[in-house]
C-alpha positions as CSV (number, residue, x, y, z in Angstrom):
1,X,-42.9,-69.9,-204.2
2,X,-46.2,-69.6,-204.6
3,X,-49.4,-71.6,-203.5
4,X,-52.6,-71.6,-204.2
5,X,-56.0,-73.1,-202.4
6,X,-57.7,-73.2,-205.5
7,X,-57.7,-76.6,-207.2
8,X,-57.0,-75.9,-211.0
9,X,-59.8,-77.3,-213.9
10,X,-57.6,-80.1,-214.5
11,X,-57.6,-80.8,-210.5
12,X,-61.4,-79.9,-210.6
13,X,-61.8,-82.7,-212.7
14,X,-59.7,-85.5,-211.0
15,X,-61.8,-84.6,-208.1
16,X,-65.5,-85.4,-209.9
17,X,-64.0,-88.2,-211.5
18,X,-62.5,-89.6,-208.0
19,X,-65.8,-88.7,-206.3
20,X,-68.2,-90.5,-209.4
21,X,-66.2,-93.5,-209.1
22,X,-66.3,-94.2,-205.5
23,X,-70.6,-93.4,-205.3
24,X,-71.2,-95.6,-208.2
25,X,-68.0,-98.6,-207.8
26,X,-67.1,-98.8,-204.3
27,X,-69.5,-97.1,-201.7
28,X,-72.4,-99.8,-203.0
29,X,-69.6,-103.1,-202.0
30,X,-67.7,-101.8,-199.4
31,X,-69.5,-103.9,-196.8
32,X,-69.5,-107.1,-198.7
33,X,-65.7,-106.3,-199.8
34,X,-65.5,-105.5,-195.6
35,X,-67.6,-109.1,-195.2
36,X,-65.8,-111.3,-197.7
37,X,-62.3,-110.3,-197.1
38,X,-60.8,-111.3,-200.6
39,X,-59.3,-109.6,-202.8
40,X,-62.0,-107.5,-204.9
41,X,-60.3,-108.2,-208.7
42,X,-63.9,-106.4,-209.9
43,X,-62.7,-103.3,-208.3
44,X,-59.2,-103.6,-209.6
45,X,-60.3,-104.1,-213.1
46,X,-62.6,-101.1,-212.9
47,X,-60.0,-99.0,-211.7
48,X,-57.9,-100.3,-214.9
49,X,-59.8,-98.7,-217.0
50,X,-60.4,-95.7,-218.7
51,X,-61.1,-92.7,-217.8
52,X,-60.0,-93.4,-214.7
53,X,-56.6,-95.4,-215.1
54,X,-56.3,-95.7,-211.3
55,X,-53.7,-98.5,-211.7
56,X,-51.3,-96.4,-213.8
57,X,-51.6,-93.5,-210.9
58,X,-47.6,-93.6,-210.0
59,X,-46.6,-95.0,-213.2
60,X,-45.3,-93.0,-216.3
61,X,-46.4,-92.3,-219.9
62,X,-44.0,-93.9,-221.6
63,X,-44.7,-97.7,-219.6
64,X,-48.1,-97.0,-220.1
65,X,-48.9,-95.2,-216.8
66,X,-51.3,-92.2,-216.2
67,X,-49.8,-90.4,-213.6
68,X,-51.8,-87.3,-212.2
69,X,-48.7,-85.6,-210.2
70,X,-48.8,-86.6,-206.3
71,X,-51.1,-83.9,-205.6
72,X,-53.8,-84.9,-208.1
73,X,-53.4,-88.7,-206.3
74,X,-54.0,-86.6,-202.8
75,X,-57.4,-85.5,-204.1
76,X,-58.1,-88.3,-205.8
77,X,-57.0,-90.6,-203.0
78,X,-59.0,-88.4,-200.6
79,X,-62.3,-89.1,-202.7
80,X,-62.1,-92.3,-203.2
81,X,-62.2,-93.2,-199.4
82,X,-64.5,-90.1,-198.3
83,X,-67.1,-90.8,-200.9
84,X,-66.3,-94.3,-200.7
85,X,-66.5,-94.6,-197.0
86,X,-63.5,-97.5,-197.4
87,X,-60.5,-97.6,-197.7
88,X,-59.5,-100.7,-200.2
89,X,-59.4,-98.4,-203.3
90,X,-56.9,-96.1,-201.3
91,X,-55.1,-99.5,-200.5
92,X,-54.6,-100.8,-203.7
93,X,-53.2,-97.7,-205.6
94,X,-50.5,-97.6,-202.7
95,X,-49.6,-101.3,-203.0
96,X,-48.9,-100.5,-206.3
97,X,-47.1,-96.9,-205.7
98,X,-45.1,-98.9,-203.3
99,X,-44.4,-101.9,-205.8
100,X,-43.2,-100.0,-208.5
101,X,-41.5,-96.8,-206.5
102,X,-37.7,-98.9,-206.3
103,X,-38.7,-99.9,-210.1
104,X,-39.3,-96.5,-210.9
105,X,-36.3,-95.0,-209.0
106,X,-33.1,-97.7,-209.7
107,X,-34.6,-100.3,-212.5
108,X,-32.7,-100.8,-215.5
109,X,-34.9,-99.5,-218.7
110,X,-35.4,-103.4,-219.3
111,X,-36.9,-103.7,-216.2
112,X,-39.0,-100.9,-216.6
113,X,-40.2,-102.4,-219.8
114,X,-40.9,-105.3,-218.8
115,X,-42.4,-105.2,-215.0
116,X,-44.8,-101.5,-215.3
117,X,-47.0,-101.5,-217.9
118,X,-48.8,-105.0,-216.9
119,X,-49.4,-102.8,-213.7
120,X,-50.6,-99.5,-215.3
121,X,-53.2,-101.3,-217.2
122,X,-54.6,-102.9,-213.8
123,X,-53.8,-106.8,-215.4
124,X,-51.2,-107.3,-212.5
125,X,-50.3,-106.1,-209.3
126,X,-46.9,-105.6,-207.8
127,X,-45.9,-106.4,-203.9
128,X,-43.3,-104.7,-201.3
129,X,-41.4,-106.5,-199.2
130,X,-39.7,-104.4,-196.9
131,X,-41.0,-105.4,-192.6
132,X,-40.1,-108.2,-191.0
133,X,-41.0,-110.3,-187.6
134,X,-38.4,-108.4,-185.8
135,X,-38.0,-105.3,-187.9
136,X,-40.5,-102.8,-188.6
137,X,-39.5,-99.0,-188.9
138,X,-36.1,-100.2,-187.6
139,X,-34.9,-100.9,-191.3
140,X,-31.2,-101.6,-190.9
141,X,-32.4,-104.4,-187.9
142,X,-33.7,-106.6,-191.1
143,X,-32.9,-110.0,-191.1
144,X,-33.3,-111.5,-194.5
145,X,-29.6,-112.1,-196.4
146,X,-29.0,-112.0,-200.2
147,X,-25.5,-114.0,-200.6
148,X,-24.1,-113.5,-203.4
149,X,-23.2,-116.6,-205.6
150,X,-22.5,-117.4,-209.4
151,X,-25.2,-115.3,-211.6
152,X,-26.8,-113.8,-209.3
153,X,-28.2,-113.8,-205.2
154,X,-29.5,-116.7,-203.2
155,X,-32.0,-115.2,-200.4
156,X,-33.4,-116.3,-197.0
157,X,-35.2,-114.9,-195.1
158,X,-38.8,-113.8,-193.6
159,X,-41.3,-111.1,-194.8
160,X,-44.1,-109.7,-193.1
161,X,-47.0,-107.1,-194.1
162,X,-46.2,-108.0,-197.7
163,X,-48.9,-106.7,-199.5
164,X,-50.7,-109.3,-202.1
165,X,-47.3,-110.8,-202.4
166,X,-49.5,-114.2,-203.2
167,X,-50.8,-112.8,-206.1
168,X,-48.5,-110.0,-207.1
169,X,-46.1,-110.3,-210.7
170,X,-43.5,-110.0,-208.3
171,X,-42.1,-108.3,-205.2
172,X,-39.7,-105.8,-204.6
173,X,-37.7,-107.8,-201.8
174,X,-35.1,-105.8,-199.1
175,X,-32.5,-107.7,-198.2
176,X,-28.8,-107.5,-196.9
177,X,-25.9,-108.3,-199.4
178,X,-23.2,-106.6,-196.6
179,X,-24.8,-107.0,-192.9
180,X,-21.8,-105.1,-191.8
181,X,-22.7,-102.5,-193.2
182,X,-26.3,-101.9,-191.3
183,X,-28.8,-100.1,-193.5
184,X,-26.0,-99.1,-196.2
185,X,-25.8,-102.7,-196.8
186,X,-29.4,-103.4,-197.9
187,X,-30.1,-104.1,-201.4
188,X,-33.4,-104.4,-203.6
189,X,-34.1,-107.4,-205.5
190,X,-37.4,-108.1,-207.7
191,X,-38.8,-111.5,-207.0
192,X,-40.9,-112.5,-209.9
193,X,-44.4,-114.6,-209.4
194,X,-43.1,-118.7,-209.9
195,X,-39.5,-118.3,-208.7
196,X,-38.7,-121.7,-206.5
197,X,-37.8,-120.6,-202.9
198,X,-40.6,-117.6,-202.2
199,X,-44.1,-118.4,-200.9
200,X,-46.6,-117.4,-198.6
201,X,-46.5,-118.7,-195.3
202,X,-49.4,-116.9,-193.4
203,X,-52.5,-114.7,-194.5
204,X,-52.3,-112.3,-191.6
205,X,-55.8,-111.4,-190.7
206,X,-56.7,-108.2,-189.4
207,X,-59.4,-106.5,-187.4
208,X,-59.8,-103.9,-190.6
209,X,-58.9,-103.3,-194.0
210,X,-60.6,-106.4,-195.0
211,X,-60.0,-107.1,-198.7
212,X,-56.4,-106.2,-198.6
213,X,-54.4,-109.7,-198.2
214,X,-51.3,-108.8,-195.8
215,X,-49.2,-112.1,-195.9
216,X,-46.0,-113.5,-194.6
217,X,-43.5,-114.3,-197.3
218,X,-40.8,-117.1,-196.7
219,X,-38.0,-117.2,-199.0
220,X,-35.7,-119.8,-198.1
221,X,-32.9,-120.7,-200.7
222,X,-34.6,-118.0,-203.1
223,X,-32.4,-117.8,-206.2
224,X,-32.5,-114.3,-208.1
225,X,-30.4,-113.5,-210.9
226,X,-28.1,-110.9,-210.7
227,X,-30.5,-108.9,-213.5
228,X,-33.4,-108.9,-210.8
229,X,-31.8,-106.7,-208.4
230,X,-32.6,-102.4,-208.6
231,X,-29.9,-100.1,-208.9
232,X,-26.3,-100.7,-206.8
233,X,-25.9,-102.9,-203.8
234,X,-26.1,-101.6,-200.7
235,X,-28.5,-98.5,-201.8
236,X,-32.0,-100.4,-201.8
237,X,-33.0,-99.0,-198.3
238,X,-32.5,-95.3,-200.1
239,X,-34.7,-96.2,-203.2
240,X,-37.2,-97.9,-200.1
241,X,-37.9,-94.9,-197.9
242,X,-37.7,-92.6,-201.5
243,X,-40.8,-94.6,-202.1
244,X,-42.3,-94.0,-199.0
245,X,-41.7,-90.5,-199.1
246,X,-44.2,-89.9,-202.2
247,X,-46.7,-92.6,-201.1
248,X,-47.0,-92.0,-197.5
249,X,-47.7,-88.5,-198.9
250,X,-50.8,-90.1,-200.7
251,X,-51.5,-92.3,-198.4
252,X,-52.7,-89.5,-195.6
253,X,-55.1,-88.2,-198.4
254,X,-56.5,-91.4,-198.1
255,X,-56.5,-90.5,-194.2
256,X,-58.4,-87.4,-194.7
257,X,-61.2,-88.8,-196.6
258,X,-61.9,-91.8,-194.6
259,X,-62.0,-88.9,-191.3
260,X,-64.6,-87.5,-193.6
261,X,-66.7,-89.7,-194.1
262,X,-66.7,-90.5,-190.9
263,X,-67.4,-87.0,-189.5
264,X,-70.3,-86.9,-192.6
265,X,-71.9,-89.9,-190.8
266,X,-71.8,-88.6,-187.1
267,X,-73.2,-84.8,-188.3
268,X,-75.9,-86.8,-190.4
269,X,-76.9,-89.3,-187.8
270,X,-76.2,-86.1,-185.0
271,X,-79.1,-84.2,-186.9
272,X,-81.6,-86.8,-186.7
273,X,-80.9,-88.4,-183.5
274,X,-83.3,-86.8,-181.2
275,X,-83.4,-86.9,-177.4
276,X,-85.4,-84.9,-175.0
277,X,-87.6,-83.3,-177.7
278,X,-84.1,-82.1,-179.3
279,X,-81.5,-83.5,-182.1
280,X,-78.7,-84.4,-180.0
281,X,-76.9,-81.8,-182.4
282,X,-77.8,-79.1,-180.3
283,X,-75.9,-80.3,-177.0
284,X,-72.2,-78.9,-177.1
285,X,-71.3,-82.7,-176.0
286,X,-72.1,-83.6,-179.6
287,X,-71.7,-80.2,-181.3
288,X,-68.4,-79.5,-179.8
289,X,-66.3,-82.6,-180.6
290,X,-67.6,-82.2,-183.7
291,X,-66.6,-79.3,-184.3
292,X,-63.1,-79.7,-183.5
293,X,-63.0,-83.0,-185.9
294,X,-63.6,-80.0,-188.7
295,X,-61.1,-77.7,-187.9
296,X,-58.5,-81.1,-187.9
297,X,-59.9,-82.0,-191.1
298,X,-58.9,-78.7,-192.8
299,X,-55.8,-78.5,-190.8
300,X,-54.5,-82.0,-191.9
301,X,-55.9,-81.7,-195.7
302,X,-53.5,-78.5,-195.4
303,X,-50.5,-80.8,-194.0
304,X,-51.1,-83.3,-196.9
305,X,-51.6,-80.8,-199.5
306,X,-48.3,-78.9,-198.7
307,X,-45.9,-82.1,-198.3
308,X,-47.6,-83.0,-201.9
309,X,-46.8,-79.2,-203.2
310,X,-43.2,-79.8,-202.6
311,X,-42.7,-83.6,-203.9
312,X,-44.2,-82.0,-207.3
313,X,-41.7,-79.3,-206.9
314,X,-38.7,-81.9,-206.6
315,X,-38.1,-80.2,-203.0
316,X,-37.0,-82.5,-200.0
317,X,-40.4,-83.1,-198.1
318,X,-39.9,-85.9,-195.8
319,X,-40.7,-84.2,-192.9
320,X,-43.4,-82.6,-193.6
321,X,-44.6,-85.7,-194.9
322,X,-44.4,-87.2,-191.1
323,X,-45.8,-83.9,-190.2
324,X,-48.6,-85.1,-192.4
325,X,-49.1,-88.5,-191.4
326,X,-48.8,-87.7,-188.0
327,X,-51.7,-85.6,-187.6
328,X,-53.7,-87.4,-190.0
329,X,-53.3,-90.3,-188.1
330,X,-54.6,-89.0,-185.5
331,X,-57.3,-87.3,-186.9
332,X,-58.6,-90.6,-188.1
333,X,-58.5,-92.3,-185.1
334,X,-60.2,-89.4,-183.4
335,X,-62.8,-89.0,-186.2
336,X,-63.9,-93.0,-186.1
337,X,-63.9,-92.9,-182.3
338,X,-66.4,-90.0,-182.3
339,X,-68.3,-91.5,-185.2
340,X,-69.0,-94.5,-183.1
341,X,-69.9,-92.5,-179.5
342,X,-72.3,-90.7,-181.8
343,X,-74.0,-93.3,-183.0
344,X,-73.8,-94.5,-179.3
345,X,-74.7,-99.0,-179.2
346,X,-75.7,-98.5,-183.1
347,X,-72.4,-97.2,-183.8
348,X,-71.3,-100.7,-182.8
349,X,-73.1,-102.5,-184.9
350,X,-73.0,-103.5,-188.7
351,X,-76.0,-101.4,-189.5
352,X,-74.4,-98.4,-189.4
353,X,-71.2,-97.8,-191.5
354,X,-69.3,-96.0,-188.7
355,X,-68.5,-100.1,-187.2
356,X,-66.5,-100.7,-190.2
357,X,-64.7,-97.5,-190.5
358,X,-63.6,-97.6,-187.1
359,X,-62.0,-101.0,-187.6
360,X,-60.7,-99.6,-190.5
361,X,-59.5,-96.8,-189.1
362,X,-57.9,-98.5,-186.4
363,X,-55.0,-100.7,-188.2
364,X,-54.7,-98.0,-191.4
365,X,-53.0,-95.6,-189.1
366,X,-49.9,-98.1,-189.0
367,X,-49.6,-98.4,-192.8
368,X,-46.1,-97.1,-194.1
369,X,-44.7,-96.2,-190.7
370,X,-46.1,-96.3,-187.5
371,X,-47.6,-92.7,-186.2
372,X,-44.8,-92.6,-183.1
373,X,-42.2,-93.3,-185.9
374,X,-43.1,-90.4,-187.7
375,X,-43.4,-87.6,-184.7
376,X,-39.3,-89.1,-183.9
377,X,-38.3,-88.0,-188.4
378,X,-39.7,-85.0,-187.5
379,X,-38.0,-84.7,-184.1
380,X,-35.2,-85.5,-186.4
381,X,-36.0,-83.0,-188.6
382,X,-36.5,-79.9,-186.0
383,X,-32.9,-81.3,-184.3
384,X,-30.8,-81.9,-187.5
């Protein structure tokens, strides 16, 4: 199998696109998306739209979707938060890539029909429903039932970390038809926007990625009929981590670029900064810690770009997709960290950028799977 480093014209182009975007639509509002914590609609219309078709990224042709492959929304992904220096763009592409992933994988052609173009043209969003209170990577420990009655499921249960649920067409909701049964008896419902039983209970606010509404969803006596739920019973936790697979793969491009810019700052601010008659570039306490935030950049972009080679090959990658996020993870912590000791008490400060991409930074890292969670798959993986 061949690979190349060499992104292709067609890549080429994603990539100026990606990086126009983010200079002129989100680098300019990131603060004031970062300040007002709503959800920035402007934004998601913009990215709607053509050329760019952001909203359409996972989603495809035929419902209306413009999907670039899962490589081409790595470099895109990685653009629009390293030019951007945020990451709400990167956010809202993978609400959707999780929304729609079950959709894509077990939905009936009706449902396809009806639920993904709406999404592709960036007029609705689409929510995931998967973490609970009590149960975050440890899926099969989820409490929510779906009993089965007359025409369809009646649910209970409690959501957490569900992403724009409040404002979302409808969510994707996990829940356990056989509880016997563990994780095989999980089963995925879709939960359309006005269905009695389903509402948020809690906007979860959070140090960082400000803009993106994380919510607690109660769903107590939730009627869904029995054409709402994707694919057979008892699979939904297989077309759930299938979805994860491709956009925690995306997600760590996001990683990358947000360790960028970053790493951009602290070299700027590093070359400017002077102290005893010198930039404070030239002492290996800067320089050096630096320099080893470069190397992990390249390393990890490698990571993310392999794990995205084989999911557009149709090879198994999910461990090198944990590989990926793994490293990435802590890349961007490490990255943000510096950023801030570079900037030294400005760093903490809302003057500089570096503040808000630490906080960022800080709570991203947990997004699709904790980083711990993802060194045990691959522990998995080297055992198996």
């Amino acid at each position: 199998m061949s690979y190349s480093f060499e992104l292709n014209q067609e890549q080429e182009e994603l990539k100026k696109m990606a990086r126009d975007f983010a200079s002129r639509e989100i680098a300019p509002v990131a603060a004031e998306i970062d300040a007002r914590d709503e959800m920035p609609y402007d934004l998601w219309r913009k990215m709607g739209k053509e050329p760019y078709r952001f909203t359409g990224i996972f989603i495809p042709k035929e419902y209306e979707g413009k999907p670039r492959g899962i490589t081409g929304t790595c470099i895109i992904n990685e653009e629009l938060a390293g030019i951007g220096k945020s990451p709400i763009a990167v956010m809202l592409i993978e609400a959707v890539g999780l929304g729609t992933g079950p959709v894509m994988i077990a939905g009936s052609e009706a449902q396809k029909k009806k639920l993904l173009p709406p999404i592709a043209r960036g007029e609705e969003v689409a929510s995931f429903g998967l973490t609970e209170p009590g149960a975050g990577s440890d899926t099969a420990n989820i409490e929510t039932r779906a009993e089965k009655v007359k025409g369809g499921y009646v649910l209970n249960g409690r959501k957490r970390y569900a992403s724009f649920t409040g404002i979302a067409s409808y969510t994707v909701i996990f829940a356990k038809t056989d509880p016997s049964r563990g994780s095989r008896g999980i089963s995925a419902f879709v939960v359309e926007r006005g269905t009695p039983g389903i509402k948020v209970v809690e906007r979860i606010p959070c140090i960082g990625m400000r803009g993106h509404q994380d919510e607690e969803v109660l769903l107590e006596n939730c009627f869904v009929p029995e054409a709402n739920r994707l694919g057979d019973e008892g699979k939904g936790i297989h077309y759930g981590l299938a979805t994860l697979d491709d956009t925690r793969t995306t997600l760590c491009a996001g990683f990358v670029g947000l360790a960028r810019a970053a790493y951009e700052e602290a070299v700027s601010y590093a070359k400017t900064r002077y102290t005893f008659g010198k930039p404070i570039s030239e002492y290996q306490a800067i320089s050096f810690p630096l320099a080893e935030v470069a190397i992990e950049i390249e390393a990890a972009r490698l990571l993310v770009h392999k794990a995205a080679w084989l999911a557009d090959k149709g090879i198994k990658h999910t461990g090198e997709t944990a590989m990926a996020k793994s490293f990435s993870s802590a890349l961007l912590l490490k990255s943000t960290n510096l950023a801030v000791e570079v900037h030294g008490g400005f760093g903490c400060t809302r003057r500089f950028a570096v503040e808000r991409m630490f906080r960022d930074g800080r709570i991203w890292v947990f997004a699709q799977g904790a980083p711990n969670i993802q060194k045990l798959i691959v522990s998995r993986e080297v055992f198996k």
